[in-house]
N, C-alpha and C positions, 0 to 999 in steps of 0.2 A: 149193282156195285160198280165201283171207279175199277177203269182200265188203262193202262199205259202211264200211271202216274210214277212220279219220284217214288209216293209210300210205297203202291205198289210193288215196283220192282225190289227196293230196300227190302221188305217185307219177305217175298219169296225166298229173296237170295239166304233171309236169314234161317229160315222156314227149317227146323229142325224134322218136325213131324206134328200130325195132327192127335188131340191125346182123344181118347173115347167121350171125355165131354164137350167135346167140338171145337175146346180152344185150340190153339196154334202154341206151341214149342217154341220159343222163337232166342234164336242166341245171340247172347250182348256181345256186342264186339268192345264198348270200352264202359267200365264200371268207376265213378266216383261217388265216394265217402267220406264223410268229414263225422265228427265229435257227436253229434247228437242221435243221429237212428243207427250209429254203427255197431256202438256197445253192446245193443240188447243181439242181434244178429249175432253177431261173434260169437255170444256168452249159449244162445242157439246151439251153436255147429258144435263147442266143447259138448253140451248135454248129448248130443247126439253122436260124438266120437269121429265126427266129419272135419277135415281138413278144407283153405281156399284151396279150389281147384285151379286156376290159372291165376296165380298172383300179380305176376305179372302183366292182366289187362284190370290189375285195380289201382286205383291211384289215391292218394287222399291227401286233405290238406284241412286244417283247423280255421273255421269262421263265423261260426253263428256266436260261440261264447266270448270271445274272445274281444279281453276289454279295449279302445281304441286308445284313451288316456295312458295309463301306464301298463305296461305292457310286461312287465318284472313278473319272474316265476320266485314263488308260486304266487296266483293268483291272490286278488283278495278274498273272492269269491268262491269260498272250498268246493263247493259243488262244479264250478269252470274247471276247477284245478282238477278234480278227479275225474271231471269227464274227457278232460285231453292228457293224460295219464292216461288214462283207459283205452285212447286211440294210439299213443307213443305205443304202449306195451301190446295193442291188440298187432297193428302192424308189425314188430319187431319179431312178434313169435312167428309171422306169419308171411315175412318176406316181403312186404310190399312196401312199394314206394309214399312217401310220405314227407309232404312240404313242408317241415313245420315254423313256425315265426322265426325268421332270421336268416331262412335258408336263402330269403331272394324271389322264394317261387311261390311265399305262400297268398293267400287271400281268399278271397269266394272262390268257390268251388267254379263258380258259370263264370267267373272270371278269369281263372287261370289256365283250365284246361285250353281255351281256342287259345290265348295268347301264347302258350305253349306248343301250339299243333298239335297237340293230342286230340282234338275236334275235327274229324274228317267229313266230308262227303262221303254218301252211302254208307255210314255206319250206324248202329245199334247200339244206344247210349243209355243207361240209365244211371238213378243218381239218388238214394232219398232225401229227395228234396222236390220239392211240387215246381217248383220254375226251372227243373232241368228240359224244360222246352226253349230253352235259351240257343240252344247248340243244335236246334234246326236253320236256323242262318247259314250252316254250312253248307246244308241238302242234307244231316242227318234225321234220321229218327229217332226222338229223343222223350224218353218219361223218367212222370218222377213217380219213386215207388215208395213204400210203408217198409216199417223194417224187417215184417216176416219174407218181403219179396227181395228185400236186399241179403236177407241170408240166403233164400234160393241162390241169385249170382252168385256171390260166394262160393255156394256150395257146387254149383252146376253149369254156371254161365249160363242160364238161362235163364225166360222166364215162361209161364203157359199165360197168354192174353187170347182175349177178341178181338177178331178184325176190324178194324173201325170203318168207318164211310169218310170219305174224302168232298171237303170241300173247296172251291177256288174261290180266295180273297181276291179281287180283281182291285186294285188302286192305280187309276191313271192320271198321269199331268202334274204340274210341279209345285210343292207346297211353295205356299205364299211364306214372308220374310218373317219370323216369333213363331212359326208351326213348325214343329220337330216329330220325329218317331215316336215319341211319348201321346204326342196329341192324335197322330194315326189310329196306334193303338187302343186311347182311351175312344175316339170316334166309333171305332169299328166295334165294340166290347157296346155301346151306348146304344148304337143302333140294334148290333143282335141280339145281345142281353146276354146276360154270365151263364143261363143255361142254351142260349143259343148252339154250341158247338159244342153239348153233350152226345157222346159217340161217333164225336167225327175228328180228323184231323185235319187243319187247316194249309193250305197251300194257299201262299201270300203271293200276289202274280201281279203283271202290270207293269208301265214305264214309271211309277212313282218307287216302288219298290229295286228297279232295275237300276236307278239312279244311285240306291242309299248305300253307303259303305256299310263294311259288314258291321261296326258296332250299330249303326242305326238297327241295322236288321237284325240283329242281337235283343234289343229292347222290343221291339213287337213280339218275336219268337216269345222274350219271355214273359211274356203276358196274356201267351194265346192261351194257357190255362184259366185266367180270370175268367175267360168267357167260355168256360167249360169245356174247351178243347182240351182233347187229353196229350197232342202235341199241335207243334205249329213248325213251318218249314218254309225255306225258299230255295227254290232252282241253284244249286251253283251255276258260277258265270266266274269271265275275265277275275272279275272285282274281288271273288273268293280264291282262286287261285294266288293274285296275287300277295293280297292277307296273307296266307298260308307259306310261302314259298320262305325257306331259308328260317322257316319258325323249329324252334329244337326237335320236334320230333315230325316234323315233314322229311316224306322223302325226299330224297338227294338224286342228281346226277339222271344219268338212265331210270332210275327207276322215278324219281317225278315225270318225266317223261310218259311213262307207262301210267301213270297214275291219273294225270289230268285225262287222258285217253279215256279211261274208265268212268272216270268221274264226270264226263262228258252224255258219256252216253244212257249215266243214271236218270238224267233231268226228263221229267214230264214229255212224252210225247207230243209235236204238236197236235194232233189228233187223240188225244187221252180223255177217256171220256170218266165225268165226275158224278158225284153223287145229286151236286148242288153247286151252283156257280152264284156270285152276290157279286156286284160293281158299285166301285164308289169314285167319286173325282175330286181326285186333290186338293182340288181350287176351293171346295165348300168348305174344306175341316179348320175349322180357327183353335186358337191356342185351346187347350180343353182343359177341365180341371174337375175332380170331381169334389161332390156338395155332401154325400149322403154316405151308407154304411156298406156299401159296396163299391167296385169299380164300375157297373153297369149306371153307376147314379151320376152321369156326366154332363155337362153343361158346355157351353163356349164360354170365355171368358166375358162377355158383352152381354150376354143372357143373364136372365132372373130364374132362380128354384123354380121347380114346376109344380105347377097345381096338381091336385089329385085328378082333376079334372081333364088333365091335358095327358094322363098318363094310361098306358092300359089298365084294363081292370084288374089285370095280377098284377101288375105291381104297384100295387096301390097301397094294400095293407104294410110292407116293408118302406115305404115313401111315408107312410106316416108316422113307423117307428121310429127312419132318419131323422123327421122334421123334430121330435122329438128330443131324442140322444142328443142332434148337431146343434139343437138349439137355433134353428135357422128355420124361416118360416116362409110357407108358399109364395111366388111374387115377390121375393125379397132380390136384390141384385147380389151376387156371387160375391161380386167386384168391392172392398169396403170393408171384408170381413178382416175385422183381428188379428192377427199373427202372432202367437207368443215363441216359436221355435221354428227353424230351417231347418230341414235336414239335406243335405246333398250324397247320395251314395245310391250303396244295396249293387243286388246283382243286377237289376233293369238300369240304372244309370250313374255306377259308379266308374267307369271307363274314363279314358283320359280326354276323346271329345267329348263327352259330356262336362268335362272338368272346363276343358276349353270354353266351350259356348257360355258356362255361367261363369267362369271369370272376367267375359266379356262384358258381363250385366255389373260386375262386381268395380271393374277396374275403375280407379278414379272418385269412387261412392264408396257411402258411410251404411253401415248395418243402421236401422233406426234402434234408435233409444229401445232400451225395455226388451228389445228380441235376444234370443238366442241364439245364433246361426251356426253351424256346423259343418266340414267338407269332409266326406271319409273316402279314402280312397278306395277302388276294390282287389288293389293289389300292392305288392309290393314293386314290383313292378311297373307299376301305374304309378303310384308312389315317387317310386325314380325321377320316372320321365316328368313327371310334370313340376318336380320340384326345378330338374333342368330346365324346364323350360319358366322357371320361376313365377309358376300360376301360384304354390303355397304363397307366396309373398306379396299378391296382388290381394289372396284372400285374408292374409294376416291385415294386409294393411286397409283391407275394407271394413275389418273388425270381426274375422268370421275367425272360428278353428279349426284350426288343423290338425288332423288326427293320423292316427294308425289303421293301415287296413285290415278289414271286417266289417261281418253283417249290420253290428252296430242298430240305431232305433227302426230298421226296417221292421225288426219282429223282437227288439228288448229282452232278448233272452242272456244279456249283456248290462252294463251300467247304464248305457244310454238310453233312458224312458223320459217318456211322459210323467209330469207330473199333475193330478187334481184332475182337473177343468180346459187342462192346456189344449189349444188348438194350435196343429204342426201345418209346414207346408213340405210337402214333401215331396223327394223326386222316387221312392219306392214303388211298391207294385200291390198294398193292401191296404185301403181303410177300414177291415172290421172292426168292430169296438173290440177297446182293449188291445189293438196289434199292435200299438207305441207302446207296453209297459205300463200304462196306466190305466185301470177300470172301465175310467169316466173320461180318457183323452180320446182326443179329436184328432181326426186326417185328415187333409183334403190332397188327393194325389195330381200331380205336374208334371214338367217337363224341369231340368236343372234349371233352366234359365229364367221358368217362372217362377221359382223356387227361392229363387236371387234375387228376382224381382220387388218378390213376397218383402225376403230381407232388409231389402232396400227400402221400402217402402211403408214397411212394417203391417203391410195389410196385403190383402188380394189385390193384386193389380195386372194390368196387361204389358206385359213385355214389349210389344212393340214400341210402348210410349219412351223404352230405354235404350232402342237400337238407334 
């Protein structure tokens, strides 16, 4: 087993006790909740005559349902409306804080908490929601959990897991000019494959990593789950501290002070030994996007679908379902494909550099004919700042919308779907079938700025050709 790592140490320090079926006790130092797995939990703890135990380390904020168009209570959508009533009133009985539309603070869950500094180094994070591996960028340990494990916190601040195995993502040397954190991540997910990092957690390492600000490092964390990691993490450094400093609920004064100190001395040993170590160099990963019904179904942008031929033998049967459903066939080029709809957001890349880079594809150009383009912000706060900096109006005036922060068509559990047959370019974190809202819709996942590309161009295209 791994010694002297970040998990490691986080792990002990949390280390309540071990229970007689070998798992570990392990206690959340910071719990977030939103609208959809929190109901059933709550409605839980009444049955049971059980009180939140520390209210105080729950926080919550409404964004998977929450429409991005009109925003006016009550919702259109009765079922939106009574399941953020459900969170209003599950909160209020119960003391805990709660972001909701208008406060300033509200949007995705993985998006508000670091920009808030409620994201620390060395802390125990859970969230239900599967990409709370987002808030390993800080050096947290970070899961998403079901809603019988969200009532546990609740109820106990804790949770019983197994200890996982630790691996080192090693990425050196400096991406080339259209290759972003989306393209890393989709790279490293292509090469291991989605069950790759089943029972392990990922430790992102490396001068490529060491470079990236923390919203880059944000979007790998949260997609170490696609490739079956049950979290993902990077070393804090300078880069995180600084993020963090003077954010609302960072420590102040003397006690930042003491903090960075600590937070110092969480990071990986250099001598820490791992379970499994993988290297990869910078310089090879080109824009990526993926083709098929997973995020392991990844491509460069310049590459053709892969034959069956060219793929392992398990994943062969699922490469044929894709070629199927996507309607996209062996030996075909990537590049060319249709575009009927853009998305830009979600928790993986709806932050305000992401907003940046694809306004950059944006400024000056026209949406093509016939597309649909859309930017949702993942905060309100993000929201703000980018209006300040008047990206909405670069994207109004490229012909894209501008909307309200929320999850929006990452997972459709909201207005914004798929419709039919539609093929999306998307900067989110899933192309299952079905995960736009639509049955029979298509994903192909990106980076924002291929995304914009897409827009632009009205097809799959390589970004470079825009910088």
């Amino acid at each position: 087993m791994s010694k002297g790592t970040l998990f490691d140490k986080v792990w002990d320090i949390h280390t309540v006790g071990t229970l007689p079926s070998g798992l570990t006790q392990l206690f959340i130092g910071l719990h977030l909740i939103h609208e959809v797995t929190s109901p059933q939990a709550f409605a839980m703890l009444k049955e049971r005559g059980l009180k939140v135990l520390f209210p105080a380390r729950t926080i919550a904020t409404v964004d998977h349902i929450v429409p991005t168009e009109n925003q006016a209570r009550p919702f259109v959508d009765s079922m939106a409306e009574q399941m953020i009533q459900a969170l209003e009133k599950s909160c209020q009985e119960n003391d805990i804080t709660f972001y909701n539309i208008g406060s300033g603070n509200q949007g995705i869950v993985h998006v508000i908490a670091p920009e808030l500094g409620l994201t620390q180094p060395g802390m125990t994070i859970a969230c239900g929601d599967s990409h709370t591996s987002s808030h390993g960028a800080f050096g947290a340990i970070a899961f998403g959990i079901g809603t019988s494990q969200v009532r546990d916190v609740l109820a106990s601040q804790t949770l019983s897991l197994s200890k996982l195995k630790v691996r080192k993502i090693e990425v050196n040397g400096k991406l080339k000019p259209g290759v972003y954190a989306k393209d890393v991540i989709l790279h490293i997910i292509r090469t291991l494959g989605v069950k790759g990092g089943v029972g392990y957690a990922y430790e992102f390492a490396g001068t490529t990593f060491e470079q990236m600000n923390m919203e880059e490092r944000m979007t790998v964390c949260n997609m170490a789950i696609e490739g079956g990691a049950r979290c993902g993490y990077v070393n804090p450094d300078q880069i995180t501290y600084a993020y963090l400093k003077n954010r609302d609920f960072a420590p102040e004064d003397v006690n930042w002070e003491q903090a960075v100190t600590w937070w110092e001395s969480l990071r990986s040993n250099a001598d820490a030994e791992y379970d499994d170590v993988v290297v990869f160099n910078a310089e090879n990963i080109p824009p990526t996007i993926t083709w098929g019904i997973t995020p392991g179904q990844g491509i460069g942008v310049d590459e053709k679908i892969p034959t069956a031929a060219e793929l392992l033998e398990e994943d062969r049967f699922i490469a044929e379902e894709a070629y199927s459903y996507m309607d996209l066939y062996p030996g075909q080029p990537i590049q060319g494909t249709k575009i009927d709809v853009c998305f830009i957001g979600s928790c993986t890349n709806g932050r305000i550099s992401d907003l940046r880079e694809a306004a950059k594809i944006a400024q000056g150009r026209q949406v093509a004919k016939g597309v649909k383009a859309f930017v949702v912000p993942g905060s309100e706060r993000v929201k703000k700042e980018a209006e300040a900096e008047g990206l909405d109006k670069i994207f109004q005036a490229a012909g894209f919308e501008w909307r309200e922060p929320g999850c929006s068509m990452c997972l459709a559990m909201n207005p914004d779907k798929l419709q039919g047959r539609q093929i999306s370019a998307s900067s989110s974190n899933r192309n299952f079938k079905g995960r736009q809202g639509s049955a029979s819709g298509r994903t192909l996942l990106m980076s924002p700025a291929m995304v914009a590309t897409a827009a632009i161009k009205g097809e799959v295209a390589d970004v470079r050709e825009l910088l």
